[in-house]
ZAMARGU-4260 file (C-alpha; in steps of 0.2 Angstrom, whole numbers, plus 5000, padded with zeros to 4 digits):
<rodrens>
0) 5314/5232/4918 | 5301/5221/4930 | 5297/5203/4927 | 5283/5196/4934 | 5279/5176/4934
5) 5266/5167/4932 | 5266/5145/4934 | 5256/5132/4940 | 5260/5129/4953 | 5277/5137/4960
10) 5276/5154/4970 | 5278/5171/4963 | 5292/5176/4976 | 5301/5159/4969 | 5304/5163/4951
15) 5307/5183/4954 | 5327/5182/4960 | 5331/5173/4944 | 5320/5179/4931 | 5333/5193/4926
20) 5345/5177/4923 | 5333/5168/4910 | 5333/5170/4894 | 5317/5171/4883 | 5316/5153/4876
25) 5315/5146/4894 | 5302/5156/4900 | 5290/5148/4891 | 5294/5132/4896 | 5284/5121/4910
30) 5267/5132/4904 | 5275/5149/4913 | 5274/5165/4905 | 5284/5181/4912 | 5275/5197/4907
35) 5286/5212/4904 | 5283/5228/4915 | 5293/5241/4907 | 5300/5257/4916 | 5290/5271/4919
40) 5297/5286/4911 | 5293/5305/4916 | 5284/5313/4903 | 5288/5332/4898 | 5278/5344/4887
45) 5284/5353/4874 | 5280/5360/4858 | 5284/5349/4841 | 5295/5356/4830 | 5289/5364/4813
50) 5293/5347/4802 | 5284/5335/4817 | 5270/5347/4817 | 5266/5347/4799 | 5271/5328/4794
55) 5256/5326/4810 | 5244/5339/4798 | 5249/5327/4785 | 5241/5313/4791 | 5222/5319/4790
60) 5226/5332/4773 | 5236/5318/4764 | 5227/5302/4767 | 5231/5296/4749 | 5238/5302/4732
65) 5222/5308/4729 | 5221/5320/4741 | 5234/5328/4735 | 5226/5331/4719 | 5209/5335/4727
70) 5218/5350/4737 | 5227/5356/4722 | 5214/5358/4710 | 5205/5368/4723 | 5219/5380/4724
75) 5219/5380/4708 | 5198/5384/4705 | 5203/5397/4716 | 5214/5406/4706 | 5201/5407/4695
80) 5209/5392/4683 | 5199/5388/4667 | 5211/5377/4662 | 5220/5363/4672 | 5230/5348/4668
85) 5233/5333/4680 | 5249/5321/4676 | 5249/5307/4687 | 5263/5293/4687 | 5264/5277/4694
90) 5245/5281/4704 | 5253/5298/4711 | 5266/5288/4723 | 5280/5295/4709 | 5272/5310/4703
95) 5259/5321/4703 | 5257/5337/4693 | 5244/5350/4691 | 5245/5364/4680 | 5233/5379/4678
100) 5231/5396/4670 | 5226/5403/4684 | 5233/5422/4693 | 5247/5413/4702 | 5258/5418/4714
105) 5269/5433/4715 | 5290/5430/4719 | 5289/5437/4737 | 5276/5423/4741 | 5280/5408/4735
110) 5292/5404/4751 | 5278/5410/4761 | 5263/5398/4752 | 5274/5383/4759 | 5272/5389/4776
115) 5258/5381/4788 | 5241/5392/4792 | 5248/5403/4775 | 5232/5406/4764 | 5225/5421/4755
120) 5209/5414/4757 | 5204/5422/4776 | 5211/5435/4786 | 5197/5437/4799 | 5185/5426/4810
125) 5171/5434/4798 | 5179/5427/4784 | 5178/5410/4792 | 5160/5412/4797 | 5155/5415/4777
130) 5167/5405/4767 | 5168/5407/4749 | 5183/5398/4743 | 5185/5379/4742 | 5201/5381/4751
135) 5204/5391/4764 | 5215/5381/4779 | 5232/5386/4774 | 5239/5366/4775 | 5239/5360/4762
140) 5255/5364/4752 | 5264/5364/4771 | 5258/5347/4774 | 5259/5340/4757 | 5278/5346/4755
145) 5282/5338/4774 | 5281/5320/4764 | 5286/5323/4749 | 5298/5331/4736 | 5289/5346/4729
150) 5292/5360/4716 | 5280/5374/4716 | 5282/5386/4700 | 5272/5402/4695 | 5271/5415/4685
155) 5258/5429/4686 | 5253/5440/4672 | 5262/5457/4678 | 5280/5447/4681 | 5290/5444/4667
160) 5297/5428/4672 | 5291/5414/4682 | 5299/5409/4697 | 5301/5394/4706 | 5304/5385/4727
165) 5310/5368/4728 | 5309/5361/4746 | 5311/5340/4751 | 5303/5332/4766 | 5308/5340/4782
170) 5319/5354/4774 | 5308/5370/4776 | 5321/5380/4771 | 5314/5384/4752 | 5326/5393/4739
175) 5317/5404/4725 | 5326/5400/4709 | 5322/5409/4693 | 5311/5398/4677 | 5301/5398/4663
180) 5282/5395/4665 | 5268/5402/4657 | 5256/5413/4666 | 5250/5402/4680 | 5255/5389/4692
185) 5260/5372/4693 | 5263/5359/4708 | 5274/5345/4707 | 5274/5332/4720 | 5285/5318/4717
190) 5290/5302/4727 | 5277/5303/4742 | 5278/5296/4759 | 5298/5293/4752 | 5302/5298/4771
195) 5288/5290/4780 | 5291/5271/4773 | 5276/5265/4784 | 5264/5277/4777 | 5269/5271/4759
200) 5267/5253/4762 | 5247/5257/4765 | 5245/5262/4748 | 5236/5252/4738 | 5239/5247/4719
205) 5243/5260/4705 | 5226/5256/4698 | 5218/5258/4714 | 5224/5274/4717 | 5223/5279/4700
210) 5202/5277/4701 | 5200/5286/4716 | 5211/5300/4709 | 5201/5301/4692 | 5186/5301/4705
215) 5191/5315/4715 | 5194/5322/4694 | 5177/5318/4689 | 5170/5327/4704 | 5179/5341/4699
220) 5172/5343/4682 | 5154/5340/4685 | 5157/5355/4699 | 5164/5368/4685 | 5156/5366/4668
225) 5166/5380/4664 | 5183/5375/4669 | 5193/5364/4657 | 5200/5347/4666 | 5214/5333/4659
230) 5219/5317/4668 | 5234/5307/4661 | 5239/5295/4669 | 5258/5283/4664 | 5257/5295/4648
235) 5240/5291/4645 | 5225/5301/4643 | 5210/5296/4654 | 5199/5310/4654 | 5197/5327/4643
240) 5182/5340/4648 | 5183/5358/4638 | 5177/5373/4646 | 5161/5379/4642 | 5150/5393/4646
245) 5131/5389/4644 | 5118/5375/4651 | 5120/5364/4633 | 5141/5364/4639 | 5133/5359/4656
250) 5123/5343/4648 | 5139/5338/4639 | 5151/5339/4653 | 5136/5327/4662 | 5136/5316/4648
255) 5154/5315/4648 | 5156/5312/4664 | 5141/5299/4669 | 5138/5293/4652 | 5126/5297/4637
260) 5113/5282/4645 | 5111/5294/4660 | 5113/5310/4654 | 5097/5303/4642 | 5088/5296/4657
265) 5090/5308/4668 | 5076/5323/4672 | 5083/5342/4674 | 5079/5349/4691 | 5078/5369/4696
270) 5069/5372/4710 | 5073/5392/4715 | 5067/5396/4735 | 5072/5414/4739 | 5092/5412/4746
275) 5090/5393/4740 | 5094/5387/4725 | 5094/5367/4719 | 5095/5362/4700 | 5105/5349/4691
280) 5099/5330/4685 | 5090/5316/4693 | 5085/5297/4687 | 5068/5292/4691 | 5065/5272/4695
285) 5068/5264/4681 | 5055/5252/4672 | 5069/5239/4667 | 5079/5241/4682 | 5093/5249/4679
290) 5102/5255/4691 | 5114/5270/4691 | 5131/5271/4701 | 5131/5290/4702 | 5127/5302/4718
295) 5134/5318/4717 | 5130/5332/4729 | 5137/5348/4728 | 5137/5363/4742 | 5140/5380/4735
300) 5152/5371/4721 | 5160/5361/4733 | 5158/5340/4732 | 5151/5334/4750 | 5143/5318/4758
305) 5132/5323/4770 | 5120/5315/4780 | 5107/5328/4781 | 5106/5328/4762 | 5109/5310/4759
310) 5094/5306/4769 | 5080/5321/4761 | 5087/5313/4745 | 5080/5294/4749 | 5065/5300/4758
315) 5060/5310/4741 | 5064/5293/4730 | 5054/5282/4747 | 5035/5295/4742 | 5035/5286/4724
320) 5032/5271/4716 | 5047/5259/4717 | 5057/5271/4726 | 5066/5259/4734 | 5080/5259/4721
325) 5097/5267/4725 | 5095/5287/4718 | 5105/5292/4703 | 5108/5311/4702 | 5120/5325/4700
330) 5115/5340/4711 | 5119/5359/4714 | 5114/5367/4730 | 5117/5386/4730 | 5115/5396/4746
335) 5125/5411/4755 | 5141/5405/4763 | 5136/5410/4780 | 5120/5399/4781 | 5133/5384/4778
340) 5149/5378/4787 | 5163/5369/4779 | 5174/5370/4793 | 5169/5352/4801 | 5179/5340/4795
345) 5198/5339/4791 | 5195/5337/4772 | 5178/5347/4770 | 5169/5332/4764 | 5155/5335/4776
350) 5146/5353/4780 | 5136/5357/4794 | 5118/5370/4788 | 5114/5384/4801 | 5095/5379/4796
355) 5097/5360/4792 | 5078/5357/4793 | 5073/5368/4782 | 5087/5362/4768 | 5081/5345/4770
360) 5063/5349/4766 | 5069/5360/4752 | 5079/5348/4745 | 5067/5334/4747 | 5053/5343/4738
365) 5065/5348/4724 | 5068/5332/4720 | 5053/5324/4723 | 5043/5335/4712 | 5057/5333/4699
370) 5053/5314/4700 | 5035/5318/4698 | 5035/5327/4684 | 5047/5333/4670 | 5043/5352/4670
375) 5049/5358/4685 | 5049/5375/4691 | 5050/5383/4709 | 5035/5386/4720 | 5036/5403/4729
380) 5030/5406/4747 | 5012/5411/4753 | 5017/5429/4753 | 4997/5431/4763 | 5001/5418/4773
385) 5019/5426/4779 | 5014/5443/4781 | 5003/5435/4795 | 5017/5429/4804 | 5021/5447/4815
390) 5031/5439/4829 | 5051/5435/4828 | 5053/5419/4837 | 5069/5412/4843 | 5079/5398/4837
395) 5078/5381/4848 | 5095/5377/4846 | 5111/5385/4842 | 5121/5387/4825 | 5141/5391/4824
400) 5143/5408/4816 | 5128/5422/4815 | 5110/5416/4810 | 5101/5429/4800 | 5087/5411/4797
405) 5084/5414/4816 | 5088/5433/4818 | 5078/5447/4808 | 5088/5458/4801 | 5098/5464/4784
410) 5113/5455/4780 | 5128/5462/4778 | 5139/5458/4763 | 5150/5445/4759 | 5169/5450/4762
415) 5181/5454/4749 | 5167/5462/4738 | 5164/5442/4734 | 5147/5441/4724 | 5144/5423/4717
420) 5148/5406/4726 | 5163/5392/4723 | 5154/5384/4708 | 5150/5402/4700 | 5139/5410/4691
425) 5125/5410/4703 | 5122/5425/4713 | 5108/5420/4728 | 5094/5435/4733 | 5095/5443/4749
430) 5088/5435/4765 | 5069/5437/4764 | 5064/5441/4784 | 5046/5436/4780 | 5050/5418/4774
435) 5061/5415/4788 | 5051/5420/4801 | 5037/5411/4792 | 5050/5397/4795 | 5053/5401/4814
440) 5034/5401/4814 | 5033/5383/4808 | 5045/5378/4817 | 5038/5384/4835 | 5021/5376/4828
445) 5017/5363/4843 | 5019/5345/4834 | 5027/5329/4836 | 5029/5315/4825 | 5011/5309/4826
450) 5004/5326/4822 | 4996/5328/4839 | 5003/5339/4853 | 5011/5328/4865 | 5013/5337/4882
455) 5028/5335/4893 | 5024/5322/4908 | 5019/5328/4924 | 5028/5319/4937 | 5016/5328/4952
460) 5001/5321/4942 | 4988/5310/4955 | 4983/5293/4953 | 4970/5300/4941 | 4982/5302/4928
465) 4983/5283/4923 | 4966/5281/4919 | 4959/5279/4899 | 4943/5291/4902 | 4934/5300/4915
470) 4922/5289/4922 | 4930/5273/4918 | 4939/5260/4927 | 4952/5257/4914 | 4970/5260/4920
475) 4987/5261/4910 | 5003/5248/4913 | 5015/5251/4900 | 5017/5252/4881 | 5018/5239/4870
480) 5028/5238/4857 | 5024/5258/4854 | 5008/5258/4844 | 4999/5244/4861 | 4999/5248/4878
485) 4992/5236/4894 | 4977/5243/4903 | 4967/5235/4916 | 4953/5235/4927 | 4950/5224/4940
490) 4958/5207/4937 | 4956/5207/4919 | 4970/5214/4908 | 4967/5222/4889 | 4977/5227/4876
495) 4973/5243/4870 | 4977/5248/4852 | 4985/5266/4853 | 4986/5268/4834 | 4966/5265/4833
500) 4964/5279/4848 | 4976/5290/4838 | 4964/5289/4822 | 4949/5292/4832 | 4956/5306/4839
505) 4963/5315/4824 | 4947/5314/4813 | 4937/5321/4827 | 4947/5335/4825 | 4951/5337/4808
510) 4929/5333/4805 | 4927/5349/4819 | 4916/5338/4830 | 4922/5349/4845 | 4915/5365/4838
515) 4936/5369/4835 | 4939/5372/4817 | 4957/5363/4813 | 4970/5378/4809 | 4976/5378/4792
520) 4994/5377/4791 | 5003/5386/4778 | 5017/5377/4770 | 5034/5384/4767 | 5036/5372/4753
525) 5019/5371/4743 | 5017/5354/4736 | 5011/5352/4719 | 5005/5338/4711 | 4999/5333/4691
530) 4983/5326/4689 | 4971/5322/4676 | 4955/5331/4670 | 4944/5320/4683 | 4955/5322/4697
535) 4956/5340/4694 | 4939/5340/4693 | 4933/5330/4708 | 4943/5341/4719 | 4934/5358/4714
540) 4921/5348/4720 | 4925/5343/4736 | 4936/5359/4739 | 4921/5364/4752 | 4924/5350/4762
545) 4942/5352/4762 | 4944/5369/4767 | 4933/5364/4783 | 4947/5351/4787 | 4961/5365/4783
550) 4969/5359/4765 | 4971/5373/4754 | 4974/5371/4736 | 4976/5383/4721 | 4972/5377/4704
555) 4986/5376/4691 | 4986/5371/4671 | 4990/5354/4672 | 4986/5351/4693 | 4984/5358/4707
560) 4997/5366/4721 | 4995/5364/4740 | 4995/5376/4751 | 4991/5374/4767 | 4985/5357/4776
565) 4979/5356/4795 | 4992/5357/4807 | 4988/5340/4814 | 4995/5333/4799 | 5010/5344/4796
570) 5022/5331/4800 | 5016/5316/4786 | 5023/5313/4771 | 5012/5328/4761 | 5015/5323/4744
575) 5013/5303/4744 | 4998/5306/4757 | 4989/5324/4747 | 4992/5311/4731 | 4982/5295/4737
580) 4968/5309/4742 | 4964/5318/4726 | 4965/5299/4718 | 4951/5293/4731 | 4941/5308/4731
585) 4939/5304/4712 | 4930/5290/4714 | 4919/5298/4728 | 4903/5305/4726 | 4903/5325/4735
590) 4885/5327/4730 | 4879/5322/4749 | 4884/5339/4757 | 4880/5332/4774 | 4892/5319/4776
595) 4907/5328/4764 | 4917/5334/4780 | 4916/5317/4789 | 4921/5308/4774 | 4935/5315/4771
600) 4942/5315/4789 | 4938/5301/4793 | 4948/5294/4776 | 4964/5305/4780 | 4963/5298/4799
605) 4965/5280/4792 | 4979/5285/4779 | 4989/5297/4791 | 5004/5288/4799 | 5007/5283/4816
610) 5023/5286/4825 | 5017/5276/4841 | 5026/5280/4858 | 5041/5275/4864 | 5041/5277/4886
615) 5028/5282/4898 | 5029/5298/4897 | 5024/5298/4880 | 5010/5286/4885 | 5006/5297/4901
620) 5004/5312/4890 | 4995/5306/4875 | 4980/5298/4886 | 4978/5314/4894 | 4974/5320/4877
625) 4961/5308/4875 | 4953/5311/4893 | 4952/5329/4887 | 4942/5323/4874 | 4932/5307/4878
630) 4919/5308/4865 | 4933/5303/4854 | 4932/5287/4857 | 4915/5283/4865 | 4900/5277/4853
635) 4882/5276/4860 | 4891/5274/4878 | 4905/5263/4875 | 4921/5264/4869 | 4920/5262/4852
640) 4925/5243/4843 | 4943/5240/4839 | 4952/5250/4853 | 4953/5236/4868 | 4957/5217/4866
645) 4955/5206/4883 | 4969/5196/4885 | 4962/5177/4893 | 4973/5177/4907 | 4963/5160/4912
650) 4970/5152/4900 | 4987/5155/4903 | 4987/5154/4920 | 4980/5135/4917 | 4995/5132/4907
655) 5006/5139/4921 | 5000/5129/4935 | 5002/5113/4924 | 5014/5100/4931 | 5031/5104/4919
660) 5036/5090/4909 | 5050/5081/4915
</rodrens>
């Protein structure tokens, strides 16, 4: 080893000869420290044994005892379980136990399922590409036995005998043996982390670990009505669910689970979209404030936290009245295996969707109109509207695996002869080309957050391009704050308010003043709303005027359903916006023909939302829309009230050339 010294005030090359002679108590002393420089070592690379290999696996598959449970009783799912028992000691560090009735496993495999990347889940990089099974790694027994004593013993229903494989840490070396079980397996871990004593010591209490498994349980159940689950734990039975088969067994096992105070709360949800299919329960807002601790998402039977679903979720509770609650619900999201991948994080708790955006609308429009209303049923496509769309137009971004959202075509089937999905029962209908190109279509649709086309900055664009309007002497700076932005002209400087430009601009289109009819565009989720004889009422009325401005609505028995709305306001929050219309627009009088289409453009570009712009670019771009369209903002010659402020540079120049206090 190297020492290196550092005092007050004696040299370096002073202390270095004896520093190997001091011992550790004295270097301390007279405000010194000596920093230890240890040895560097050539480093080789090599490949970790088996045991080193899967105790590493370990660490991301068995993070605690409940893990391990979570990845049994998806084995066990697997096997096609309707029955399995959990028996949990000491919080799992002793043992964990999970029986089922499922096919189990033959003799000749039972050494072979202990092995790392072993799974009769995939055999082909298609399989991966269309998952169907919770499990499907091949790491989980491998991993789980690398830090732990485990026994693994099955039986299936054309052996005579069960037989069982004992294997203990880091002794991969398992010996078949003989035993008596009933059709089925059964997973014994006992002692965990016994040979990794740091590991054990991050463990947390027996009742802390014995919560997060009866989680992990819980989850379980609510995914598989039909599957019977029982969690004992130290003896003691905490939770008992018998398998059902129809949707009243469904509403027990929700009850059972969340609580009869939710289950009684909570509305029923099915909302059915071609491939997609959401259903299961949510809780509105409560008029006392109760607030419900449970948020259960589940992909194609599996339980995930994602954030693409977490956040069509809250935007759906944010369009109704005191949304700003935490959501309760319990959801079921069905949807072919290839159009989702569960192959992103090490314990599957997170999916990645080949066509995320259109999930998130789905599922925020499911929910929303579940929130809405208690009869719920699923909207289909504008079948006149799709048959429109002629043209395939590619994806902008790329998804893992194939993309039959962003490639016309038949699908081929699912491998294995598989039919249904993880949670069962369900089997989706085949891709439907003209909704997903009707997709691609609204996808490509020019848009931005505002609604208005932004286009991309011009970096050769002459001096020209900073002015306001053609013929004026108004000249950009720089946003302010994204919805301002300083202009001036000559020595005075104004504050110009973008937002007010924006809505001159957008009811100028939407009103048709430049002889351009605004294109309605048709929705892939159609938005349906309940209102009352008057409101139903007013709108037949007005529905003139509003097909001028591109919103197209059907009437239906206790509402109306949207079906289109102008392109320009694609991007706002429909339902919430659509709702405060029809609400207004019954207490407006439509009998003056002449002023209907202005009326209501001019009250949608006043309620429609304002992103505002965030560089100059944006700012560049969006006043090159207004120059293309001047009249927009001018009124009888100037530019019309509320758009520019004067900001009294006098006075602040005054207060600048005063003396500073001292």
């Amino acid at each position: 080893m190297a020492f290196c010294a550092l005092a007050d005030d004696v040299p370096l090359a002073d202390w270095l000869p004896c520093a190997v002679k001091i011992s550790n108590k004295i270097l301390f002393q007279n405000k010194c420290m000596f920093v230890v420089l240890r040895e560097v070592v050539p480093m080789t690379i090599h490949i970790l044994s088996p045991q080193l290999a899967n105790q590493i696996a370990a660490g991301e598959v068995v993070e605690r005892p409940a893990s391990i449970v979570k990845e049994l009783l998806e084995n066990a799912i697997d096997a096609g379980a309707t029955d399995i028992r959990i028996d949990v000691e000491k919080g799992g560090a002793k043992c964990i136990r999970v029986s089922d009735n499922g096919c189990g496993i033959c003799k000749d495999e039972l050494s072979l399922a202990l092995m790392r990347h072993a799974t009769s889940k995939i055999s082909t990089l298609a399989d991966l590409e269309s998952i169907a099974s919770l499990g499907f790694r091949g790491e989980a027994l491998a991993s789980i036995s690398s830090v732990s004593r485990l026994t693994l013993t099955s039986r299936t229903p054309e052996q005579d005998e069960g037989w069982q494989v004992y294997v203990e840490g880091r002794d991969m070396s398992p010996v078949v043996q003989p035993a008596s079980h009933p059709k089925g397996t059964t997973v014994e871990v006992l002692d965990l982390f016994y040979n990794t004593p740091a590991r054990r010591r991050f463990l947390k209490s027996d009742k802390t670990e014995s919560v997060h498994t009866e989680d992990v349980v819980r989850r379980a159940a609510l995914s598989r009505p039909d599957v019977g689950f029982t969690l004992v734990h130290n003896g003691k039975r905490l939770l008992h669910c018998a398998a059902g088969k129809s949707g009243v067994s469904a509403a027990s096992r929700l009850a059972a689970i969340c609580g009869k105070d939710f289950a009684d709360r909570a509305v029923y949800l099915e909302w059915p979209h071609h491939s997609l299919q959401l259903s299961g329960w949510v809780v509105p807002p409560q008029p006392d404030g109760r607030v419900f601790d449970v948020q259960y998402f589940f992909v194609n039977g599996r339980a995930v936290r994602d954030r693409v679903i977490m956040h069509a979720v809250r935007q759906a509770y944010g369009q109704i009245p005191d949304g700003g609650q935490p959501p309760g619900y319990v959801l079921y999201l069905e949807l072919e295996a290839a159009q989702v991948d569960v192959n992103v994080h090490p314990a599957k708790q997170e999916v990645r969707f080949h066509e995320s955006r259109l999930v998130h609308d789905f599922i925020c429009q499911g929910v929303l109109s579940a929130l809405n209303q208690n009869d719920v049923t699923g909207l289909p496509l504008d079948e006149t509207a799709a048959l429109s769309v002629t043209d395939w137009l590619p994806e902008n971004r790329k998804a893992a695996g194939e993309n039959s959202f962003a490639v016309p075509g038949a699908r081929s089937p699912a491998p294995g002869g598989y039919s249904g999905t993880g949670r069962g029962g369900f089997q989706p209908e085949g891709f439907n080309r003209q909704a997903g190109r009707a997709y691609q279509q609204l996808l490509q649709t020019p848009g931005t957050t505002s609604s208005l086309q932004l286009p991309a900055y011009d970096k050769t664009a002459d001096e020209k391009d900073d002015l306001i309007l053609p013929g004026t002497d108004y000249r950009l700076l720089v946003p302010f704050r994204q919805k301002y932005a300083l202009v001036t002209r000559g020595e005075s400087i104004y504050l110009l308010s973008l937002k007010r430009a924006w809505q001159c601009l957008l009811e100028r289109r939407l009103s048709a003043e430049d002889g351009n009819r605004p294109v309605s565009q048709p929705l892939l989720m159609p938005v349906r709303l309940k209102l009352n004889r008057q409101e139903r009422e007013s709108l037949r009325q007005w529905q003139p005027y509003l097909e001028q401005t591109g919103i197209l609505y059907t009437p239906d028995s206790h509402g109306v359903v949207f079906n289109g709305v102008p392109s320009l306001i694609r991007e706002q929050p429909l339902t919430l916006l659509l709702g405060r219309l029809a609400e207004w627009l019954s207490r407006e009088d439509a009998s003056d023909a002449g002023t209907g289409v202005a009326r209501v453009s001019n009250w949608l570009a006043k309620h429609c939302e304002y992103a505002g712009v965030k560089d100059m670019s944006g700012l560049s771009a969006f006043c090159r829309q207004l120059r293309e369209a001047p009249e927009a903002l001018m009124e009888d010659g100037k530019l019309k009230p509320g758009l520019l402020t004067e900001i009294p540079l006098e006075e602040y120049t005054e207060i600048l050339e005063q003396d500073p206090p001292v």
